[in-house]
Each structure stands twice: as C-alpha cells, then as structure tokens.
N, C-alpha and C positions, 0 to 999 in steps of 0.2 A: 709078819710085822718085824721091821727093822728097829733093833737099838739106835741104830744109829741118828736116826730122826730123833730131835728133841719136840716132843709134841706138845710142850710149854711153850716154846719158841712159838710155832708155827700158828699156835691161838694167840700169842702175846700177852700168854696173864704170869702170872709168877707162880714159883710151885707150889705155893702154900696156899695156891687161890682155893676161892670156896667153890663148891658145883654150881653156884651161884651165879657167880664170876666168870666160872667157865664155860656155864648154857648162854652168858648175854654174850662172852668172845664170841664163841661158835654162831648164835645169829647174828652176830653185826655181820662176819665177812661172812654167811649165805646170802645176807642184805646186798655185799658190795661185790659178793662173784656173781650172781645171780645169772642165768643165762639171759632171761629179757636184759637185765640191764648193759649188757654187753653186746645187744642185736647191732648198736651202729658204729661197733668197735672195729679196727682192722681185723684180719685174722688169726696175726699171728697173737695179739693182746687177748682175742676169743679164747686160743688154744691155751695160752698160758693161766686166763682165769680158769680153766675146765681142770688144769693140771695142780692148781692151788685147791682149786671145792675139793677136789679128789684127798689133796693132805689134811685139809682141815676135818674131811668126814672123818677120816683116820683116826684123828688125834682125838677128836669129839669123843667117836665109838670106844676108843680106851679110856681116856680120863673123865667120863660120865660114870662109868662103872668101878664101882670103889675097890672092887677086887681089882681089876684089871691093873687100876690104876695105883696099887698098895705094889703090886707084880712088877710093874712098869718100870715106880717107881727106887724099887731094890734092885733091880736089872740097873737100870741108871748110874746109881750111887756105885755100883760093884765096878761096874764098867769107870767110873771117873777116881776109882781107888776112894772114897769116902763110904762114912756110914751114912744111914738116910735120914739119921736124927741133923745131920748135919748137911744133907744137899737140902735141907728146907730151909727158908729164910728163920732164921733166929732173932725176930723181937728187932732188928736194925732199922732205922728209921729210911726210909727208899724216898727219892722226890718224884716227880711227873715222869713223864717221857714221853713224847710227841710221837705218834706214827700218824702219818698220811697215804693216802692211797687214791687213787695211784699220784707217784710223785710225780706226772708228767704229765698234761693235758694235753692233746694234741688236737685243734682246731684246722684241720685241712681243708682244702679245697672250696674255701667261704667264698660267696659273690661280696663284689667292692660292695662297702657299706651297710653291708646286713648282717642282723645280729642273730651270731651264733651263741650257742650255750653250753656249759660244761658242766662236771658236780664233781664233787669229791670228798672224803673221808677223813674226818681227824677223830683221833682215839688216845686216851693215855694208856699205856702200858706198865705206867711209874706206879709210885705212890699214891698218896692223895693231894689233893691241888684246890685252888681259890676261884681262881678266875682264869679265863678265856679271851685272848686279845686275837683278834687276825687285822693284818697291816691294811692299809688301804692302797691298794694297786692303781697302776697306771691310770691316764684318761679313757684310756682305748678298752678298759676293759673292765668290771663292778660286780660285786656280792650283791646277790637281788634276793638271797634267801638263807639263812640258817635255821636249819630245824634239829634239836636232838631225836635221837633213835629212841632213848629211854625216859617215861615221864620221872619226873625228878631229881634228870640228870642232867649236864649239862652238857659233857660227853659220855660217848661214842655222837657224833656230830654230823648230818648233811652238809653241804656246801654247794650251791648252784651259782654259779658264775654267768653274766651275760657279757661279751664282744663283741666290739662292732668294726668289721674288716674296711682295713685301709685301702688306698689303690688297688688295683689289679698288679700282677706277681710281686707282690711285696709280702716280707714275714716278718711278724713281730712278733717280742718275748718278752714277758712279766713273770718277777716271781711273788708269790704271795708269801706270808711270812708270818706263822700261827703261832703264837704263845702260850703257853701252859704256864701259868706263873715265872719262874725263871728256865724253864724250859720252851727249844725252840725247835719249831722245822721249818719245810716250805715245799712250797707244790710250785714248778717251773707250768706255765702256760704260753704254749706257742701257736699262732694263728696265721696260718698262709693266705692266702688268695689265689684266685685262678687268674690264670695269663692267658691274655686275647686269643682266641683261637684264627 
C-alpha cells in the first residue's frame, strides 16, 4: 500500500465519513465500473474502468477496517505535516459537489435516425443538498429515465439518455448540465454516424 494514494479521494466521501458512507461509495462505483456494464465500451475506456475497480477495492479494503483505517489515517496526517485531530473535517459547514461519470458519452458509429442510448452517474461528494435539477438537452437527444441507486435517496443517481442520429457522417454534441442545489457539472455527449460505404 502506497501513501501516496488518497483513498478518500478515490471513493469521493470526506474523511470524517461514516462506514456507512463509505460501503454506499464503494458500491455505487462497483455499480458504475462493473465489467457487464462496460462490455460495449471501447477498450481502452474497458481497461481504464478495470484500473479504477482495482483503486476503489484498495481504498474499500483499508477504510472498511477501522484499524487499517485509524493506521492509514495517521500515515496521512504525518506525511501532510498535520495531526489527525486536524486532517478530519472540524464541525465546518461543506455545500454539494457534483461528480458525474463518465463525463463523456460517446455515441459512435449510430445508423442515420436510430435511436441510440447512453447512461451515466451523478453523485454528491459535498455536503448535504435540497434538490436535483438536470438541464434539458438538445432535440436530438432526451432523459428517458432517472432512477436513484439508494432507496431514500435521491443521490447517488442513474441517468439513461436516448439519441436519435442525424444524417449519415455527421457528429453532434450536447452537454447536459446537472444541478445539486448551487452546485454544478455536466456530462458532454457526442454522437457520430456512419458514412456511406
């Protein structure tokens, strides 16, 4: 095990999360690396979710275990020159913070006019938060589906997207644009078409 990893980071909860916090991090992105859900991915986006499951088991396997993570976490604090009374959050009030995954959709090699489909992840990583706005996108392209991960939550978030490809070799981009109260991201979606052979 490397210091060097921040294994807060890499699950997106804060340090002072509860195991709690930390088991739903840990399943949401086994949810979103999952190897099925990535069969109709490119490659190289395959290799890279296999190389993320790989940090998140990581981080899991230490910070589920209260030693590990007491160890971990004084490793941490020594290495950033602080005590560890003080690398934990102190009582400060934090707002939302948007993570989406992946931030790119890539719609390739669609026949004119058929409707392809995407999905993607929105999660707060902030504080706590009110409401959930996502923008409404282009013509060419529509949210056909929101489901939360967790019952009575509203995030950790699905998102399926449906497209309907334009002419043959033409590409078009939308970005969607999700709200967490005053907190914001967005997921770019781009959709090719195949040219006349």
């Amino acid at each position: 095990m490397s210091d060097s990893k921040d294994y807060y980071e890499i699950l997106g909860v804060q340090r002072d999360a509860s195991p709690q916090e930390i088991k739903e991090a840990y399943l949401y992105w086994v949810n979103v690396l999952h190897t099925d859900r990535m069969s109709k991915m490119p490659e190289r986006i395959r290799m890279k979710a296999q190389e993320d499951l790989k940090k998140v088991n990581e981080a899991y396997s230490v910070l589920s275990d209260s030693t590990e993570r007491a160890e971990y976490d004084r490793r941490m604090g020594a290495s950033l020159g602080v005590k560890v009374t003080s690398y934990q959050r102190a009582g400060t009030k934090v707002g939302p913070k948007v993570e989406i995954y992946p931030a790119i959709i890539f719609l390739d090699s669609a026949k004119p006019r058929a409707k392809e489909k995407g999905t993607f992840f929105v999660r707060n990583v902030g504080g706590d938060y009110s409401k959930v706005l996502i923008s409404n996108p282009e013509k060419w392209i529509r949210i056909i589906r929101t489901e939360s991960l967790y019952p009575g939550k509203k995030l950790p978030m699905r998102v399926d997207i449906e497209a309907i490809a334009p002419d043959r070799g033409k590409t078009v981009g939308s970005e969607i644009r999700v709200r967490v109260d005053e907190a914001e991201a967005s997921v770019i979606s781009r959709l090719s078409t195949r040219s006349k052979h």
